[in-house]
Backbone bond lengths (Angstrom), bond angles and torsions (degrees), N, CA, C in turn:
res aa  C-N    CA-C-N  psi(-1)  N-CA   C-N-CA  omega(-1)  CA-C   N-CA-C  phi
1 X - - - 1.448 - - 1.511 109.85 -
2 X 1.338 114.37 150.29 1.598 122.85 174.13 1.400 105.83 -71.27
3 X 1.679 112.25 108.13 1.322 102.29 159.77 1.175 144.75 -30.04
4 X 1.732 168.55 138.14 1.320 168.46 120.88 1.272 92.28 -23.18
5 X 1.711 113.69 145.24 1.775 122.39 -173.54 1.418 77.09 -105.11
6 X 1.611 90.64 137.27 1.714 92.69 175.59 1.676 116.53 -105.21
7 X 1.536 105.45 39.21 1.392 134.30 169.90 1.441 88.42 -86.19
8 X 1.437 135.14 -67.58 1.041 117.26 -144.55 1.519 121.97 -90.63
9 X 1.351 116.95 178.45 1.573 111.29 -128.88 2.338 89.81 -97.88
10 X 1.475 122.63 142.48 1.150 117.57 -148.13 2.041 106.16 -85.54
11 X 1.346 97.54 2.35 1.594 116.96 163.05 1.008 108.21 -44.56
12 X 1.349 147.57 -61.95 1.140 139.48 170.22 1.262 156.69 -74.11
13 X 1.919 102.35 22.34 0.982 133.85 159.91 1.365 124.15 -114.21
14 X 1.680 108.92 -12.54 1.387 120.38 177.39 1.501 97.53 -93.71
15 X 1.472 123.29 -26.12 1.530 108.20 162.94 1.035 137.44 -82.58
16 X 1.459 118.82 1.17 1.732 137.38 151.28 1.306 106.21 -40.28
17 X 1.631 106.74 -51.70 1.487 127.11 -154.56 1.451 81.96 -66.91
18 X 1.202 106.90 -82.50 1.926 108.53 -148.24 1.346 105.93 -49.52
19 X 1.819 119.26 -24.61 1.323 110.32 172.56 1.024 121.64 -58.64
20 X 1.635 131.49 -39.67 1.708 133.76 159.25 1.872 106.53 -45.19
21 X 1.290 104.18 -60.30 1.191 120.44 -152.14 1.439 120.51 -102.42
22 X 1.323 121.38 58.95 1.530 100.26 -152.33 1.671 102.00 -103.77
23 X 1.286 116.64 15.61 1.135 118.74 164.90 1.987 103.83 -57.38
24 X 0.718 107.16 -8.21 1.897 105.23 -168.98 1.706 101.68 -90.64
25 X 1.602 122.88 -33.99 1.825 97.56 158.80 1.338 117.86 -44.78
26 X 1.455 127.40 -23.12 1.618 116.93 167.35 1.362 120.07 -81.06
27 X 0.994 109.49 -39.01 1.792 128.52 -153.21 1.341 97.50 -87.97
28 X 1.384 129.57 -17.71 1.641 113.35 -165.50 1.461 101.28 -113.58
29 X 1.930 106.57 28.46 1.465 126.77 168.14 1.793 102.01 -64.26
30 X 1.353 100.36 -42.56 1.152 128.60 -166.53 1.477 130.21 -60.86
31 X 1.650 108.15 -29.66 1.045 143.66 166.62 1.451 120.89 -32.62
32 X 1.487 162.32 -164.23 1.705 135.81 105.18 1.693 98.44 -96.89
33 X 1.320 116.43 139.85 1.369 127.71 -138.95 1.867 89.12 -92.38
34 X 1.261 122.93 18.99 1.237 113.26 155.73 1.221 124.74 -92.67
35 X 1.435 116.40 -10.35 1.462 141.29 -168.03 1.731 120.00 -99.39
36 X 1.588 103.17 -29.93 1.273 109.73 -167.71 1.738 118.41 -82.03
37 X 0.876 99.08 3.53 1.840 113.92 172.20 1.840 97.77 -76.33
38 X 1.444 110.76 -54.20 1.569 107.81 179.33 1.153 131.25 -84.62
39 X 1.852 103.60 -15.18 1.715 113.06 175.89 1.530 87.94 -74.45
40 X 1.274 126.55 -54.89 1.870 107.12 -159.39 2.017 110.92 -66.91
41 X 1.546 91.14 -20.49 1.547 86.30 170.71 1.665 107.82 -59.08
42 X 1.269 108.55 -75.94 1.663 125.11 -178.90 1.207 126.85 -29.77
43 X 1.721 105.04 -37.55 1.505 95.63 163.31 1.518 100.01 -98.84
44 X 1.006 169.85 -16.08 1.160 155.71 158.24 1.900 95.16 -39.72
45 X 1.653 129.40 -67.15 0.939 120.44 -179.61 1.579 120.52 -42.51
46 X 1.378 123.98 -20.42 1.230 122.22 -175.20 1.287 121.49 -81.33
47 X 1.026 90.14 -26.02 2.286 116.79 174.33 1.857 97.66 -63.04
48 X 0.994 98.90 -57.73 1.588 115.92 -173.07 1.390 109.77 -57.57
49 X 1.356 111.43 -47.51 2.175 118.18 158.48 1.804 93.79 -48.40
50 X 1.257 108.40 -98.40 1.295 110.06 -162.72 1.501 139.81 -37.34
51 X 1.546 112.32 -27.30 1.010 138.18 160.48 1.556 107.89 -47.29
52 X 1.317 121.28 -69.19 1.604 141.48 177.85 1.732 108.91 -59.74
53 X 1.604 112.79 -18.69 1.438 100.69 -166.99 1.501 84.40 -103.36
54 X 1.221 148.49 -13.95 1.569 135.15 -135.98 1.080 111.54 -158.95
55 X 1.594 127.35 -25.86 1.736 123.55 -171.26 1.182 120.45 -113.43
56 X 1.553 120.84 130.87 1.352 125.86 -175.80 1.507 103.41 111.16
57 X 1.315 126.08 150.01 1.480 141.33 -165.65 1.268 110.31 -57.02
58 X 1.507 110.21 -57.70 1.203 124.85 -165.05 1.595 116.23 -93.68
59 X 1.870 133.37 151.03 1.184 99.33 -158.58 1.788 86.73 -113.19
60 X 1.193 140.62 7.50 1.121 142.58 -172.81 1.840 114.39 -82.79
61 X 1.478 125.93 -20.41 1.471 115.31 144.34 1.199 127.05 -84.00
62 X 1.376 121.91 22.60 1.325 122.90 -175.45 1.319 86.72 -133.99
63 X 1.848 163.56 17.72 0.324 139.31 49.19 1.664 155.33 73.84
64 X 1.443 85.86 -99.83 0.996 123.94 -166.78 1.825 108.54 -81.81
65 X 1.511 109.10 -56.51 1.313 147.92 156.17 1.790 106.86 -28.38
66 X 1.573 95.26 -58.04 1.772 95.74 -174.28 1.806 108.53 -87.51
67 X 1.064 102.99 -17.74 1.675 101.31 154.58 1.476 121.34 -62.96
68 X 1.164 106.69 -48.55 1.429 104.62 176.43 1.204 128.96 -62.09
69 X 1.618 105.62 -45.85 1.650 142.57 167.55 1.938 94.46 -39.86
70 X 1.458 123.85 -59.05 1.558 120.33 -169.01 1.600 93.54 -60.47
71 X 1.118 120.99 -56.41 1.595 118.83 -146.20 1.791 104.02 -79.29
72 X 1.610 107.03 -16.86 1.531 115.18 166.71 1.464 97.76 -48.82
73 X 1.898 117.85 -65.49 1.189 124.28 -150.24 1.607 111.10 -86.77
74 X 1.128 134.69 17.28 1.128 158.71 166.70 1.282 106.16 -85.76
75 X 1.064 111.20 -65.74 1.962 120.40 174.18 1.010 112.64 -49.17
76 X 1.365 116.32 -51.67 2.099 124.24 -179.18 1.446 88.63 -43.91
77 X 0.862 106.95 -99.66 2.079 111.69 175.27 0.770 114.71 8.26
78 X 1.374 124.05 -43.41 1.707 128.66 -179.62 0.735 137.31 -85.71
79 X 1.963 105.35 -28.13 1.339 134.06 164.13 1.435 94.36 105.59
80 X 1.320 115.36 21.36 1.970 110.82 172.81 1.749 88.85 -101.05
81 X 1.331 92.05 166.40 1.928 101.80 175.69 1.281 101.88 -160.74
82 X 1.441 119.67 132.37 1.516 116.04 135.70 1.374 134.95 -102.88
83 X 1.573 115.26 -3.17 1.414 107.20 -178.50 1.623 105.87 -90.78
84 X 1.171 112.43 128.64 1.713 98.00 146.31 1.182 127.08 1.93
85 X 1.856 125.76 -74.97 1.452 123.20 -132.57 1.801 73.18 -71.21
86 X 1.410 138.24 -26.97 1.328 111.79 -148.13 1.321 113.39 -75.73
87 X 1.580 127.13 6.70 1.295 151.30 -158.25 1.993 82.50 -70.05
88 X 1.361 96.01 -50.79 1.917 100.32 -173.37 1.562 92.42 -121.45
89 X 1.136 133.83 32.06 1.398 97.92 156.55 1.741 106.07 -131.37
90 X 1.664 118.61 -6.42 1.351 99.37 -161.92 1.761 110.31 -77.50
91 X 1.496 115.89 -19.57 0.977 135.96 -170.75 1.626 94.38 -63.15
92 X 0.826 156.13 -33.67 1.421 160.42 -146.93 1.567 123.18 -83.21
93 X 0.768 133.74 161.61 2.156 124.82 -154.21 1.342 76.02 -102.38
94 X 1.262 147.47 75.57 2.214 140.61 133.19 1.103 100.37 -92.02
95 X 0.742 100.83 160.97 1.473 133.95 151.27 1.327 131.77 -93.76
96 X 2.337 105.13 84.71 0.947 104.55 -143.37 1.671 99.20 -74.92
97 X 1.319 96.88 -33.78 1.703 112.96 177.91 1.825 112.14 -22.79
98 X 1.250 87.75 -71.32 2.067 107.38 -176.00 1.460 102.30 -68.90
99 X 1.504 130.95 -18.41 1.025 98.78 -176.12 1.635 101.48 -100.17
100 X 1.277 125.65 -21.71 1.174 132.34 163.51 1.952 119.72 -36.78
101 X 1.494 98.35 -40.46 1.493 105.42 175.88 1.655 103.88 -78.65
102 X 1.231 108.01 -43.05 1.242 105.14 174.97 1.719 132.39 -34.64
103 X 1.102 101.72 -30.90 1.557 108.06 -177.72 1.568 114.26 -95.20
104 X 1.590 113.48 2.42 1.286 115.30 143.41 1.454 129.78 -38.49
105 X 1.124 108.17 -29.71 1.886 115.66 -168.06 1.679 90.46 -93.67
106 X 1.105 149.69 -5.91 1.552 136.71 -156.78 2.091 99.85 -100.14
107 X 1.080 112.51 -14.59 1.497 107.87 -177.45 1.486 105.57 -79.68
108 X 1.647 122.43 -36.70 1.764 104.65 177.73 1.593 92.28 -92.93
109 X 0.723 143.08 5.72 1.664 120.88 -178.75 2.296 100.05 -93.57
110 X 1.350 106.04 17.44 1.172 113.24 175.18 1.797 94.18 -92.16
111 X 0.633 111.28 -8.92 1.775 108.24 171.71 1.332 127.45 -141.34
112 X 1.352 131.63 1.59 1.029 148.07 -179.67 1.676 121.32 -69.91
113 X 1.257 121.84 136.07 1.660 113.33 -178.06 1.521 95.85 -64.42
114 X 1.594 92.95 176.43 1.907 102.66 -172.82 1.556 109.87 -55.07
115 X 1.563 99.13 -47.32 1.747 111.36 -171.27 1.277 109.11 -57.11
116 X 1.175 118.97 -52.29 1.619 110.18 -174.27 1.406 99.67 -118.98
117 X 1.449 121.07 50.68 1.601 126.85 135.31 2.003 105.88 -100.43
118 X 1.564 85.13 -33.18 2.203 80.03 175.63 1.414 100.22 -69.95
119 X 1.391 125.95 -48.57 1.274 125.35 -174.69 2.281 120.42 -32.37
120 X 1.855 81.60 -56.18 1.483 120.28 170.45 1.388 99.78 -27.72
121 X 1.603 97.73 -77.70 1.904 117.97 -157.26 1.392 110.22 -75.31
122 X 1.228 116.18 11.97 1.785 121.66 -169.88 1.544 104.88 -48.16
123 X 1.646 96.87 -59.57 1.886 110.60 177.22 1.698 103.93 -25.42
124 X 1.404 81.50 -81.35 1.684 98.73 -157.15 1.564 102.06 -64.33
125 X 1.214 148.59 -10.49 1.385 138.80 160.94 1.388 98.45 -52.26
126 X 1.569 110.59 -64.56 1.485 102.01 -168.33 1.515 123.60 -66.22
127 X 1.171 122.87 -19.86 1.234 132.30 145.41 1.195 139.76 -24.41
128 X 1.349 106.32 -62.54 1.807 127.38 -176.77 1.602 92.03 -100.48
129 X 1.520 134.75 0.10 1.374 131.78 160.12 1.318 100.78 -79.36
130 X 1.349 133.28 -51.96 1.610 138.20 -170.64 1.406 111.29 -57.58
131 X 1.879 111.33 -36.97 0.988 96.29 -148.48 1.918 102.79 -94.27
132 X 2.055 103.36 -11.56 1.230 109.89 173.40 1.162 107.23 -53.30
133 X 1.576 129.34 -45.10 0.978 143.90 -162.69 2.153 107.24 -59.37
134 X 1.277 84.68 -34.87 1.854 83.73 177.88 1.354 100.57 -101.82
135 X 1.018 141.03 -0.14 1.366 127.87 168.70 1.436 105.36 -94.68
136 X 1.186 136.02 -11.89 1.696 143.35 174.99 1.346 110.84 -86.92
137 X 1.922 105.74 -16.84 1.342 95.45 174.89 1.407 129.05 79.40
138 X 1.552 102.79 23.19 1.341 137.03 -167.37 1.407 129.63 -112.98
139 X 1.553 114.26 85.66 1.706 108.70 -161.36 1.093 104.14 -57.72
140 X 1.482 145.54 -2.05 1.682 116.02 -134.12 1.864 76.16 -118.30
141 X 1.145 119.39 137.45 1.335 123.44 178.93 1.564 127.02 -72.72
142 X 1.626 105.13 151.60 1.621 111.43 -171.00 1.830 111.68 -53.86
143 X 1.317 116.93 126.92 1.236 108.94 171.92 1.517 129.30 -106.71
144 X 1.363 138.08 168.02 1.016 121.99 -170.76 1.357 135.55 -50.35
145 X 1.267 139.80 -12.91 1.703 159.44 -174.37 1.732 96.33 -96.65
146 X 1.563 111.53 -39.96 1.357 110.47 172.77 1.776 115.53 -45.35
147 X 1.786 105.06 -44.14 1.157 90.90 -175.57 1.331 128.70 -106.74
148 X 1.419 104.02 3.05 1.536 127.93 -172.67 1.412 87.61 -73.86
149 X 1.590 138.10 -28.94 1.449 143.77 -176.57 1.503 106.80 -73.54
150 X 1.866 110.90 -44.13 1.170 114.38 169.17 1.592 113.56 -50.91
151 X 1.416 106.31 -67.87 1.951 94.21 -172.58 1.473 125.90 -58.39
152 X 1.457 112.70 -22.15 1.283 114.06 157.14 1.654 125.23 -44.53
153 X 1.094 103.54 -54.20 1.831 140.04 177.13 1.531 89.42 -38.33
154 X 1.648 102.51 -61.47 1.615 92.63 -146.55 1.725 97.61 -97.61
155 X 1.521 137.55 -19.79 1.248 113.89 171.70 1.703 113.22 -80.07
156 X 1.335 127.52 -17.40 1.680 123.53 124.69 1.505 117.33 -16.56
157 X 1.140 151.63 -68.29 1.011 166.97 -35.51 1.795 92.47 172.62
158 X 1.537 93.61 -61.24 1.809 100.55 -172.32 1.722 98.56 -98.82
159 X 1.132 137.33 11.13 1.145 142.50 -151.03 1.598 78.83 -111.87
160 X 1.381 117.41 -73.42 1.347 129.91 -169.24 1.545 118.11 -48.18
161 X 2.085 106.53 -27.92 1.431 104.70 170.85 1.197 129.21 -105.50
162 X 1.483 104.74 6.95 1.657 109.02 -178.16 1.606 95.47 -131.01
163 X 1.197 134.33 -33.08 1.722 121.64 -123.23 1.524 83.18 -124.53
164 X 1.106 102.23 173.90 2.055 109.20 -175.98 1.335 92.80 -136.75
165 X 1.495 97.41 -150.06 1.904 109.96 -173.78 1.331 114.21 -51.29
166 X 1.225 145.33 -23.04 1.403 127.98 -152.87 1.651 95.65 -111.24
167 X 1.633 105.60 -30.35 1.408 99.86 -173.47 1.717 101.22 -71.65
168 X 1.265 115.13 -59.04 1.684 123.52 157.93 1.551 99.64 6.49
169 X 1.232 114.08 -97.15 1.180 136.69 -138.79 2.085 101.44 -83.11
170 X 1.486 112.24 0.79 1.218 134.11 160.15 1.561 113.14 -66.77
171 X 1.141 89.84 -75.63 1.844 109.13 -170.13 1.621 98.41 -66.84
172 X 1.482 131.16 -20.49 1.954 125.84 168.92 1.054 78.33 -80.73
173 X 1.647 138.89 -89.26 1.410 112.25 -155.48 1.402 137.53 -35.51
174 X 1.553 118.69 -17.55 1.584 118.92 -170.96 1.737 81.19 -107.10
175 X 1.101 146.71 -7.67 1.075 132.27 -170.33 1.647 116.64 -56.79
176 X 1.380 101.80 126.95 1.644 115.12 172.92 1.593 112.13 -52.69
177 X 1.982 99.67 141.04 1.422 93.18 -164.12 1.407 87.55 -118.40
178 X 1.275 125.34 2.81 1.738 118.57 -169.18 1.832 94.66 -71.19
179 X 1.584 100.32 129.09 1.947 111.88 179.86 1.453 86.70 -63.14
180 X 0.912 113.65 179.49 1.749 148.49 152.48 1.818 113.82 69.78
181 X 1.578 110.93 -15.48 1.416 113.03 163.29 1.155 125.70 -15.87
182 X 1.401 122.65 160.86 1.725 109.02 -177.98 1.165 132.22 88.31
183 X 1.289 127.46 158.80 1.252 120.66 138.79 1.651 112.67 -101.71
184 X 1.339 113.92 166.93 1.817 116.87 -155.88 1.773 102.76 -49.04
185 X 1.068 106.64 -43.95 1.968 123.25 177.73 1.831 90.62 -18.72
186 X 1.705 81.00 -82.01 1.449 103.04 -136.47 1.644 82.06 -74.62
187 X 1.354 131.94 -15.88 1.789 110.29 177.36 1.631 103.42 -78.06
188 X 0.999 124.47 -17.90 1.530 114.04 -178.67 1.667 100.72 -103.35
189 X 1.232 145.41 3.21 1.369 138.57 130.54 1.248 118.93 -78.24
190 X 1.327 133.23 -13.02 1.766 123.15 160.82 1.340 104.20 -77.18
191 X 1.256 124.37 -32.68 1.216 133.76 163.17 1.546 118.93 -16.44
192 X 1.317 92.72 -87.92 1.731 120.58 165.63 1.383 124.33 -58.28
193 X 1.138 127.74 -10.43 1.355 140.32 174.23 1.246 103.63 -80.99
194 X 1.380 126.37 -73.95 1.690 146.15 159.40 1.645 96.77 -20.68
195 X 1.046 140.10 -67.77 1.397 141.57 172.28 1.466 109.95 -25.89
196 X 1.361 109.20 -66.93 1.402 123.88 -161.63 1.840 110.35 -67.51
197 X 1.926 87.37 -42.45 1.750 91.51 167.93 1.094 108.06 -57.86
198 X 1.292 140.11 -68.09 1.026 146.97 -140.11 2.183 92.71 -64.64
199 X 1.220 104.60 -53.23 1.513 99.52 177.32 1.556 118.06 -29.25
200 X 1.465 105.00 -62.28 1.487 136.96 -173.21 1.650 81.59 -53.11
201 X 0.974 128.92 -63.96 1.853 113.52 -144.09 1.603 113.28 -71.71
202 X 1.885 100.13 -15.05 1.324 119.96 -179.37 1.596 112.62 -92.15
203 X 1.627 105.31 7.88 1.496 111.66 171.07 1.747 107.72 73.09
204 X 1.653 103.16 17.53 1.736 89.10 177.82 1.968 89.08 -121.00
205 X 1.677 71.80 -178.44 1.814 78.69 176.49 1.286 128.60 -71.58
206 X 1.364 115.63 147.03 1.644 109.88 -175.10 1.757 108.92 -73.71
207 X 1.053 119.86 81.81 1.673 109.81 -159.40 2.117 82.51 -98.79
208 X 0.946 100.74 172.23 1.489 114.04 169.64 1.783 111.59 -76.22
209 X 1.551 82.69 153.66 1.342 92.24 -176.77 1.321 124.51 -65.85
210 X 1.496 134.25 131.53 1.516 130.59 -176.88 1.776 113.52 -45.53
211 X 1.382 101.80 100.04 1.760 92.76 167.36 1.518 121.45 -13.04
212 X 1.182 103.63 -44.38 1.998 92.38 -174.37 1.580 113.09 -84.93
213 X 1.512 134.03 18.39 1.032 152.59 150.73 1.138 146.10 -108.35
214 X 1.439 99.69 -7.43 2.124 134.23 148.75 1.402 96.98 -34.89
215 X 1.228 99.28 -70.26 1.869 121.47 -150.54 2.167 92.82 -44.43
216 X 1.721 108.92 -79.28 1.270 86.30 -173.39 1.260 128.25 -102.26
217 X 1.395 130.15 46.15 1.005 155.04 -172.75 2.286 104.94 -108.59
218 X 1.464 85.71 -43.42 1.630 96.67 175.22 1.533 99.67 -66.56
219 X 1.698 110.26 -61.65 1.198 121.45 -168.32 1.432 111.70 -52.17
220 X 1.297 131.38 -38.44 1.477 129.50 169.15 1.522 109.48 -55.64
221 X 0.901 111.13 -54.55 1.629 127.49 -176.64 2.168 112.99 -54.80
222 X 1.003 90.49 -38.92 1.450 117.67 -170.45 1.575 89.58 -60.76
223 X 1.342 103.42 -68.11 1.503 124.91 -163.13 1.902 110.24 -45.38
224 X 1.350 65.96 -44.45 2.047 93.43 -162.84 1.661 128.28 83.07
């Protein structure tokens, strides 16, 4: 793959994001506004995982993508970068190392049934649970419901780029019911995910949520 010049400025990967996602001009009300420069990076970076583990016909440029994607997050560690997002994210307490291995598990969960694709992504849930956990700025460590929210998150995630009604209504049925999971981020993006499934399982399009249903839909989520 053609590298990203990591001259250029990481806006234009966080506006990929809001273009998927633009329920988040409401939702990142929610945020504390010292934080939200690296939350819109982080989930923008998460688009950029899933994208590479799940979208497009073929699975060999995606691939390709999460090879590159490990040896990106290897460098952060070091304090070298070429992507953009690392402009705001390498500076940040993860663990770019572990989460870098982490995305080892994302090439067979491109074909795997739901059960043993969550099984698959166990690693990297807890991973991108640890690492919400240091980007929230949160000593107290990721716990198990934290990431059981994560694999939900992410076969959501591959559901939305490969799978239609039946897978939909798979990944809500296994959906985690423990309240307060998470940190606030990722409960008001399971949030919005659940929306979109829920579209899919009802046989319509996953379109985004109506702006005037951001507001307490975040706020539930926020709360936990």
């Amino acid at each position: 793959m053609t590298a990203p010049d990591a001259r250029e400025a990481p806006e234009a990967f966080i506006d990929k994001f809001r273009s998927r996602w633009p329920e988040w001009t409401v939702a990142i009300a929610f945020v504390p506004a010292e934080r939200r420069p690296a939350t819109q990076a982080w989930l923008a970076l998460g688009e950029e995982f899933a994208d590479a583990a799940w979208a497009g016909a073929e699975a060999a440029p995606g691939l390709a993508k999460l090879a590159w994607w490990q040896d990106e997050l290897q460098g952060w560690s070091r304090g070298a970068r070429r992507h953009p997002l690392a402009q705001r994210l390498r500076a940040q307490a993860v663990d770019w190392v572990a989460m870098g291995r982490a995305l080892n598990v994302l090439p067979a969960t491109r074909e795997l049934d739901g059960a043993r694709a969550l099984a698959a992504l166990q690693p990297l849930a807890e991973a991108l649970a640890a690492a919400d956990a240091a980007l929230a700025g949160d000593a107290g460590p990721a716990i198990a419901s934290d990431a059981d929210l994560l694999g939900a998150a992410l076969l959501a995630e591959r559901a939305l780029r490969q799978g239609g009604r039946d897978e939909a209504r798979r990944v809500l049925d296994a959906w985690p019911q423990a309240r307060g999971a998470g940190r606030r981020v990722r409960r008001i993006q399971a949030a919005l995910l659940r929306y979109r499934l829920e579209a899919m399982a009802r046989g319509r399009e996953p379109a985004p949520l109506p702006a005037w249903r951001v507001l307490p839909v975040a706020w539930r989520a926020a709360r936990g």
